[in-house]
C-alpha positions in Angstrom: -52.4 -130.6 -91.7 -55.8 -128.8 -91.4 -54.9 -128.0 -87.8 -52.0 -126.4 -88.5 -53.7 -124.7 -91.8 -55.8 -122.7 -89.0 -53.8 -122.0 -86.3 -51.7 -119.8 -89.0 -54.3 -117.0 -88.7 -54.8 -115.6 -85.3 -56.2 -112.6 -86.2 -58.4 -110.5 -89.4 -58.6 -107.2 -90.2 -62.0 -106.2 -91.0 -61.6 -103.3 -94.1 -65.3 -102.9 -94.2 -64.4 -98.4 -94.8 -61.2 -98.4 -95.6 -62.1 -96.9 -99.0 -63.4 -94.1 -97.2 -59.9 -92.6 -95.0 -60.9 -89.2 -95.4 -64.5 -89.6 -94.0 -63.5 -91.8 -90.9 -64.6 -88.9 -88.0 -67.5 -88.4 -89.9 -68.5 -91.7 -90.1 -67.6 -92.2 -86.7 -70.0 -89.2 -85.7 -73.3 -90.2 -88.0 -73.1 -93.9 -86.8 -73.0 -92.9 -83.0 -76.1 -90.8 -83.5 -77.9 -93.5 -85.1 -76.8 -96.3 -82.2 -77.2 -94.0 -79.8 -81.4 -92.9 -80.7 -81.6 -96.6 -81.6 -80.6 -97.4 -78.1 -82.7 -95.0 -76.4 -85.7 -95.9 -78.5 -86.1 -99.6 -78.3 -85.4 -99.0 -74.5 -88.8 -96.5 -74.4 -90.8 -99.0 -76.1 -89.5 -101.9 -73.9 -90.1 -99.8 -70.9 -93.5 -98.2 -71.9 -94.9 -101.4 -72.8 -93.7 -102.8 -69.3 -95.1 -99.7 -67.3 -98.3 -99.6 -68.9 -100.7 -102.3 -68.2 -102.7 -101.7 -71.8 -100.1 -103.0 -73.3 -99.5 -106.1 -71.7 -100.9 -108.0 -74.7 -99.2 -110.3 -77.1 -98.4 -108.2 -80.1 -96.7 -105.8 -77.5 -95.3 -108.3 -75.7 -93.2 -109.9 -79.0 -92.7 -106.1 -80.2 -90.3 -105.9 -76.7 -88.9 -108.9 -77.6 -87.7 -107.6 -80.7 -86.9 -104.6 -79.1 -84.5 -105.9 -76.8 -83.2 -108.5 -79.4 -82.4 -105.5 -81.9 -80.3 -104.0 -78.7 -78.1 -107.4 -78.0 -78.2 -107.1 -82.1 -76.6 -104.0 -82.7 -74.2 -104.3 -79.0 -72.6 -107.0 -81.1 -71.5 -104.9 -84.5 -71.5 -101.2 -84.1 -69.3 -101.0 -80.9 -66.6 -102.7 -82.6 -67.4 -101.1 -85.8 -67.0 -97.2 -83.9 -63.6 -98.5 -82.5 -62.2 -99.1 -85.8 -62.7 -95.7 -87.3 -60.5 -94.7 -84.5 -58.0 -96.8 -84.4 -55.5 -97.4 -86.9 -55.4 -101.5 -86.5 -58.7 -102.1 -87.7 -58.1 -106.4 -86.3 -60.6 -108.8 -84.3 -59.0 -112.2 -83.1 -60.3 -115.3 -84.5 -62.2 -116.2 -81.4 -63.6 -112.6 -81.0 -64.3 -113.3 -84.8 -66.2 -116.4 -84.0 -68.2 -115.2 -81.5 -69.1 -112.1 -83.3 -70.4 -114.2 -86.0 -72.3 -116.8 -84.1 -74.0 -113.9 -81.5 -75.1 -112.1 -84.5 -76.4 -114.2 -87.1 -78.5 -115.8 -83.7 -80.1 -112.9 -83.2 -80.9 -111.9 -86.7 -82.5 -115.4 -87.3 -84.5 -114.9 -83.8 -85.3 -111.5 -85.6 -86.9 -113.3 -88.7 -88.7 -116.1 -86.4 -89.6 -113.2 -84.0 -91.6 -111.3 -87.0 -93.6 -114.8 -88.1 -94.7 -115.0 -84.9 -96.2 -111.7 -84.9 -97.5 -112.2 -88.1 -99.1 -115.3 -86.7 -100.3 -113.2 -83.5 -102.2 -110.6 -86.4 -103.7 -113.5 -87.9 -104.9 -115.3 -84.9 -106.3 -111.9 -83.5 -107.9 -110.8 -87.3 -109.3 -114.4 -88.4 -109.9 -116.0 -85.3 -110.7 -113.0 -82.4 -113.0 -115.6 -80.6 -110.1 -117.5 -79.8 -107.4 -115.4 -79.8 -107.7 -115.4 -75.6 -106.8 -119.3 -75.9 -104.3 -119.9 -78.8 -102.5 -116.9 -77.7 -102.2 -116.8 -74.1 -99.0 -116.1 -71.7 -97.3 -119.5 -71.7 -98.1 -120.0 -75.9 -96.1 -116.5 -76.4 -93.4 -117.6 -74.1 -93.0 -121.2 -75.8 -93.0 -119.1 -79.3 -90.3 -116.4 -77.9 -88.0 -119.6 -76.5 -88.7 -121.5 -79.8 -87.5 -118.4 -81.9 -84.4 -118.2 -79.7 -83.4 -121.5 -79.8 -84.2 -122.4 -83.3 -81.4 -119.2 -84.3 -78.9 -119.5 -82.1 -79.1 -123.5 -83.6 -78.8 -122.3 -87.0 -76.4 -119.8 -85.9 -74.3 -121.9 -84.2 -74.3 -124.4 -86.9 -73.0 -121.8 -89.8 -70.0 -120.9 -87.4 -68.8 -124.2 -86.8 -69.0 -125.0 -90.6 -66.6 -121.7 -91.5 -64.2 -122.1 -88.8 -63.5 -125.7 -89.1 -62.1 -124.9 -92.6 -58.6 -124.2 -92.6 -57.4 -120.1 -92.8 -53.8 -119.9 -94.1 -54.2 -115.9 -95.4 -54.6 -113.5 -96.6 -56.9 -112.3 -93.4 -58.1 -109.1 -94.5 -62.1 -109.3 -94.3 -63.6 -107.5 -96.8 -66.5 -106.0 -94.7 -66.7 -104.2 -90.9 -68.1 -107.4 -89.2 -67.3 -111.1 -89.6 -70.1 -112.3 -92.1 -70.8 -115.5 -94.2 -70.0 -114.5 -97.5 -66.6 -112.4 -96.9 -65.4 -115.5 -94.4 -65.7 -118.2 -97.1 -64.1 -116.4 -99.4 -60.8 -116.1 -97.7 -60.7 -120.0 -96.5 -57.9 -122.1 -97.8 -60.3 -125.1 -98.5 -63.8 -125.3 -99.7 -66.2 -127.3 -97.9 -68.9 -128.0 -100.4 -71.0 -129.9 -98.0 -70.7 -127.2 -95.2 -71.8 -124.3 -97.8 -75.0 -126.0 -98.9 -75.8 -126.4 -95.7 -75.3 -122.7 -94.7 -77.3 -122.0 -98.0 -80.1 -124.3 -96.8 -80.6 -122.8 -93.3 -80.5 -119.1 -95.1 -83.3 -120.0 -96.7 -85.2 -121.9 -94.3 -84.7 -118.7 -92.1 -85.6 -115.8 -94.8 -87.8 -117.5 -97.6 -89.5 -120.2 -95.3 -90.2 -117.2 -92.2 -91.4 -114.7 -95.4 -93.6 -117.0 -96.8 -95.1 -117.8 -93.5 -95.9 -113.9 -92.9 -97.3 -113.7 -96.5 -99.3 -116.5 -95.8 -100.8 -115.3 -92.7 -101.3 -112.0 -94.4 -103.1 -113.5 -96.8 -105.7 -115.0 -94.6 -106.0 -112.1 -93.1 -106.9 -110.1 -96.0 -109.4 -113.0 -96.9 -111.3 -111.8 -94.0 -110.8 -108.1 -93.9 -112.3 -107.7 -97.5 -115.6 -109.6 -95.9 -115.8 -107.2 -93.2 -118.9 -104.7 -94.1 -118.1 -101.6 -93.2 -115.2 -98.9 -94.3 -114.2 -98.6 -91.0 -113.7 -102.0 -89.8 -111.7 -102.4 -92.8 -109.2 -99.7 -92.0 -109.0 -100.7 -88.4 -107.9 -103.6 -89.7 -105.5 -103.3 -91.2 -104.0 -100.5 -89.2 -103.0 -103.4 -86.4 -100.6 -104.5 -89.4 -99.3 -101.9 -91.3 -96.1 -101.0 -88.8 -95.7 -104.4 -88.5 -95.5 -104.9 -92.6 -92.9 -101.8 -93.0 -90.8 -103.6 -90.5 -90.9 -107.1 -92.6 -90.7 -105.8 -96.0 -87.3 -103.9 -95.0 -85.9 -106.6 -92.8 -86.6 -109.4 -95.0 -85.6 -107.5 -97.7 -82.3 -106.3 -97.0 -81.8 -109.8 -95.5 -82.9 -111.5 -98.7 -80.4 -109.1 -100.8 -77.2 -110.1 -98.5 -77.5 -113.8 -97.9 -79.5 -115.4 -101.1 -78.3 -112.9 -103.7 -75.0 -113.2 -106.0 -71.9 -112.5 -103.8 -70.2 -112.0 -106.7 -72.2 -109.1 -108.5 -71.9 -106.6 -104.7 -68.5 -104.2 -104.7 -67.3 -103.9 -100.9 -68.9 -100.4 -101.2 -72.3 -102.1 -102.3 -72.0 -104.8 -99.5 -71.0 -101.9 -96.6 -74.0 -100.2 -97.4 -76.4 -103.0 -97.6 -75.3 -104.1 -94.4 -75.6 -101.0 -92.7 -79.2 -100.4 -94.0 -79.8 -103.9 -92.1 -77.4 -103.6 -89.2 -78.1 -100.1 -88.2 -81.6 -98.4 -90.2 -83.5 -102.2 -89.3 -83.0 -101.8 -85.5 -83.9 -98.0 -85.5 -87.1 -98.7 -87.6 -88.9 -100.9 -85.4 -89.5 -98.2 -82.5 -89.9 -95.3 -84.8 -92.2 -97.2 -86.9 -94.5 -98.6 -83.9 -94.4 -95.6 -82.1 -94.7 -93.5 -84.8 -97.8 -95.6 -86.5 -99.6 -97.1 -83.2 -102.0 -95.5 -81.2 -101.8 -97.4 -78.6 -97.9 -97.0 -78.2 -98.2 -92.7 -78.7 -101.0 -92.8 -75.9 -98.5 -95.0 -73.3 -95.7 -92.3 -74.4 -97.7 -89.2 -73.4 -99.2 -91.0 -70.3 -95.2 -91.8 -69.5 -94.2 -88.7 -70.5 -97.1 -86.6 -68.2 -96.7 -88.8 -65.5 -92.6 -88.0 -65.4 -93.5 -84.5 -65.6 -95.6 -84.2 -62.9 -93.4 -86.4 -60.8 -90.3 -83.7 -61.8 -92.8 -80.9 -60.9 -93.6 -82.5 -57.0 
């Protein structure tokens, strides 16, 4: 009986803006422009920090990382998401659906893991810079990038097979523009109280347990900035963390708003805009941050940028 409960819907229409008929070119226009300059700017840092040899490090190493993650991120919403403005069947088949949801939420947990490990790499290179050759070297960062990978898509993978093993009879309309947790269980025939604690579980092991871990590192790390003597050592610092702390406090936080807070107290106007503040503003602010806050990152620009000009020029 639960077999045939879930072959009865095929397909679900994702009503994510259709409050907003009158604004659908507009939208269309605006949301472009962001994917677009995200696009181009995590590909600048990714290839300025693989041109220019200062920057083979590890904090630049996981900051392309993130980079390209945030691309394969945003490739597997906003595509599908400019479509629909344009066309009038706003659907996605339940395997699209699926697949959507598992490729998606994988990369967002990589995302979270992806940040601890950066907040590790601050620590490590802050409390322990004697070290920091050793604990941090190549095949440590590659271990922690594969590790952060594999640990998502697992979780990931896991929260998809528990929503669509329970049975979808209708109504199909999704009350959002992606497939997501939260609007998916709610249009499920059958409750699986088992399989939503568990989802509830790995949400928090992915946003509280890889916050606490950043906060905790941060932590030790101001522990042993306050002990350094001078001003200036102080600042410097703490400059080596600051673009990485905008990044975390927004990405956690607009995580932390759409997977552990009530369901029941967001409109589908309130939930659409959360989740474009963490599906399309969160993938944008990581190069505009780094770039905009790190020295090192401006200098590789303008060395990129002189060197392409003077290539143009011959």
């Amino acid at each position: 009986m639960g077999r045939e409960n879930q072959t009865v819907v095929t397909e679900f229409i994702l009503a994510g803006f259709s409050n907003f008929p009158d604004l659908q070119v507009p939208l269309f226009l605006v949301f472009s422009l962001i994917y677009l300059v995200t696009l181009i700017a995590n590909i600048i840092i990714i290839t300025t920090i693989r041109l220019d040899r200062s920057l083979h490090i590890p904090m630049y190493f996981f900051l392309s990382i993130l980079s390209f993650s945030e691309i394969c991120y945003s490739l597997v919403i906003i595509p599908n998401m400019l479509a629909n403005f344009l066309r009038e069947k706003k659907t996605i088949s339940f395997i699209g659906c699926a697949t959507q949801m598992c490729i998606f939420l994988g990369f967002a947990c990589t995302n979270c893991m992806l940040l601890a490990v950066m907040g590790y790499d601050r620590y490590v290179s802050i409390c322990k810079p004697l070290r920091y050759q050793i604990l941090m070297n190549q095949s440590v960062c590659t271990k922690l990038v594969a590790c952060s990978a594999t640990t998502g898509f697992l979780f990931s993978t896991s929260e998809t097979i528990i929503i669509f093993t329970l049975p979808f009879c209708g109504p199909n309309e999704v009350k959002h523009f992606l497939c997501d947790l939260a609007p998916l269980l709610e249009l499920a025939c059958g409750r699986n109280y088992i399989g939503e604690i568990v989802i509830f579980i790995i949400c928090v092991l992915v946003v509280i347990c890889a916050f606490l871990f950043i906060v905790l590192s941060y932590i030790l790390i101001a522990n042993t900035v306050l002990k350094i003597p001078t001003t200036a050592g102080k600042r410097k610092a703490f400059s080596t963390c600051a673009s990485h702390l905008i990044v975390v406090v927004v990405h956690f936080g607009c995580a932390g708003i759409i997977y552990l807070g009530p369901k029941s107290s967001y409109t589908l106007d309130e939930t659409t805009f959360i989740t474009v503040s963490y599906t399309m503003v969160t993938p944008l602010l990581n190069p505009l941050v780094y770039s905009l806050r790190n020295k090192d990152v401006q200098i590789a620009l303008k060395k990129s940028l002189g060197k392409s000009s003077c290539t143009q020029r011959m």
